[in-house]
C-alpha positions, 0 to 999 in steps of 0.5 A, a space after each residue: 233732884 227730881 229734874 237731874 233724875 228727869 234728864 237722866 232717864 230721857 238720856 237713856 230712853 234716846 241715847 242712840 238719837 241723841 248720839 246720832 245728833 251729836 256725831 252730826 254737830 261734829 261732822 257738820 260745824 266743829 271737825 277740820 273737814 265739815 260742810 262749813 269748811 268743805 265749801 270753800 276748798 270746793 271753790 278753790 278747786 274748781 278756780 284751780 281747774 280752770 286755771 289748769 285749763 288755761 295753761 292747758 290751751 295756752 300750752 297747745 297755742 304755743 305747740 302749734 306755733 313751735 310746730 309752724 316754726 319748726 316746718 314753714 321757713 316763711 314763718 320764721 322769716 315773718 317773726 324776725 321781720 315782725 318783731 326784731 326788725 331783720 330784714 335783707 341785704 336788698 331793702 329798706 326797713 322803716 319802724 314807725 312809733 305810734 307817738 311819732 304819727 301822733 305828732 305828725 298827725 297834730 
């Protein structure tokens, strides 16, 4: 009994630091939104940032090349040549596959 009546009276000398020590195990290891838990969502939010940065500049490359397009008739004439093989009613357009040159090359 002398034990229990011990721990009682020690209890109640530091209630306030034993509170203070209890409040902080629950903020830091069990609650949904404790240091344990904090870190990873951290992390997680920074990737997300830098991804959102990314499509930031990708979206200002695309901008600017749809600006290009829009005021520099050359470019459009560029771009259809280059990729849909266009070409004018004067001239010959040749496409040449890299596993064809490599025969030859052989």
């Amino acid at each position: 009994m002398s034990k229990i009546h011990s721990a009682w009276l020690f209890m109640c000398r530091h209630k306030y630091i034993l509170t203070i020590l209890i409040m902080a195990l629950i903020v830091g290891v069990v609650d949904e939104d404790s240091f344990l838990n904090r870190h990873p969502r951290r992390v997680r939010i920074e990737m997300l940032q830098q991804e959102i940065a990314n499509y930031k500049q990708q979206y200002q490359e695309a901008d600017s090349k749809i600006r290009e397009l829009e005021n520099n008739p050359k470019a459009v004439e560029k771009i259809a040549r280059e990729r849909y093989h266009m070409k004018r009613i004067d001239e010959d357009v040749f496409v040449f596959d890299n596993s064809t040159i490599e025969q030859l090359d052989d």
